[in-house]
C-alpha positions in Angstrom: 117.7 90.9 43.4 116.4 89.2 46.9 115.7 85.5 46.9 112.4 84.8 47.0 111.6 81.6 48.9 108.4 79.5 48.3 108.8 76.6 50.8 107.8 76.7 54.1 110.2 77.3 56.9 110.0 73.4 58.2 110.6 72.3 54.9 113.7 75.2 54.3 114.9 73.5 57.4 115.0 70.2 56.2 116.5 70.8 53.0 119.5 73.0 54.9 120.1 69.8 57.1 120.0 67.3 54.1 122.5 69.6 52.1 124.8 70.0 55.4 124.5 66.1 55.8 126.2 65.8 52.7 129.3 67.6 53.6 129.3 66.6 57.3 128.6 63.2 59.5 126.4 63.1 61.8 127.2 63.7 65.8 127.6 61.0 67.6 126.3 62.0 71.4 129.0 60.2 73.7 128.7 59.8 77.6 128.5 63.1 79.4 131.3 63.9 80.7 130.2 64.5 84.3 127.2 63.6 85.9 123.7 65.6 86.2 124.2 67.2 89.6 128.1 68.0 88.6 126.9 70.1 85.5 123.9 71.5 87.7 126.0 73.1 90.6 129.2 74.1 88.3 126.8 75.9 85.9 125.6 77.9 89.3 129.8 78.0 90.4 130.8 79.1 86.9 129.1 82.2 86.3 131.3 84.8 85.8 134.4 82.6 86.8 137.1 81.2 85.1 137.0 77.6 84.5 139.7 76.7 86.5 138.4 78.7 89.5 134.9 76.7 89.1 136.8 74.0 89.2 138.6 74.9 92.5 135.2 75.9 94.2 133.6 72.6 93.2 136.6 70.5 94.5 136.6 72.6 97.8 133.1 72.3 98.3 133.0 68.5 98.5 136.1 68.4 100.4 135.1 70.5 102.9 131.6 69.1 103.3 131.7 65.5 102.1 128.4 65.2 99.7 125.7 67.1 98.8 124.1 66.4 102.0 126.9 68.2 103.8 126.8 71.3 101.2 122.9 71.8 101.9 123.3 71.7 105.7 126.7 73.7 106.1 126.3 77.0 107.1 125.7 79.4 104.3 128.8 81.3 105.1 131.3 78.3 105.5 129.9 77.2 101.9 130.4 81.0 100.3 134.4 80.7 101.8 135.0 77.3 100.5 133.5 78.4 97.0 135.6 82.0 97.5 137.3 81.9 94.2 134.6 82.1 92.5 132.2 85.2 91.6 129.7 86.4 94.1 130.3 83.3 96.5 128.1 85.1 99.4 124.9 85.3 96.4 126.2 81.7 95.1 126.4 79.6 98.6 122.8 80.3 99.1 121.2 79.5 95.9 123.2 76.1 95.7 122.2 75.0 99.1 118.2 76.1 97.8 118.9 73.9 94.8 119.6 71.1 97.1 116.9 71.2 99.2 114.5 71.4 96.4 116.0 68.7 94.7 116.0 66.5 97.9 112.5 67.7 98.6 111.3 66.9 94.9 113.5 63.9 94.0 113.8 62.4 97.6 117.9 62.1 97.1 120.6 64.8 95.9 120.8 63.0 92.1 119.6 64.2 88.8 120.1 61.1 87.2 116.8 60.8 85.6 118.1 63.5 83.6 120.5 61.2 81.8 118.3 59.1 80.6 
């Protein structure tokens, strides 16, 4: 026989999360672990790509052009090689360097820290 409910589904919610608070502790929500921008440009390096050749992309990136400043004004093809082990550099190098310049545009600096707060 189905279960027939009678609350409402705000109040099925809240009676799931006080059971589950009984068995578990709540979260505690520790510092990020990288900053704003970082998880903004290796979410656009990571698709499709391992984590360790994110990783590689991102490092080569800001080695080869210094700061986010230097990624937005390379030229588009020089960022796709530095980012080659990732997916689909030649589609990725442009949309990062669009990112930037909207953000700089927007924001009036390369920094998502608002984000954090």
């Amino acid at each position: 026989m189905p279960i027939t409910y009678t609350a409402s589904a705000a109040e099925k919610t809240l009676q799931n999360h006080a059971q589950l608070q009984q068995f578990y502790p709540p979260l505690t929500l520790e510092k990020p672990r990288r900053s704003p921008m970082r998880e903004l440009i290796s979410t656009v390096l990571s698709h499709r790509t391992t984590h360790a050749d994110e990783e590689l992309a991102y490092h080569r990136m800001l080695e080869t052009f210094g700061d986010w400043a230097g990624v937005a004004a390379a030229p588009t093809a020089e960022l796709a090689h530095a980012i080659r082990t990732t997916r689909w550099p030649d589609t990725q190098a442009p949309r990062i360097q669009e990112i930037l310049r909207r953000i700089k545009a927007e924001r009036g600096e390369f920094a998502l820290d608002f984000l954090a707060e």
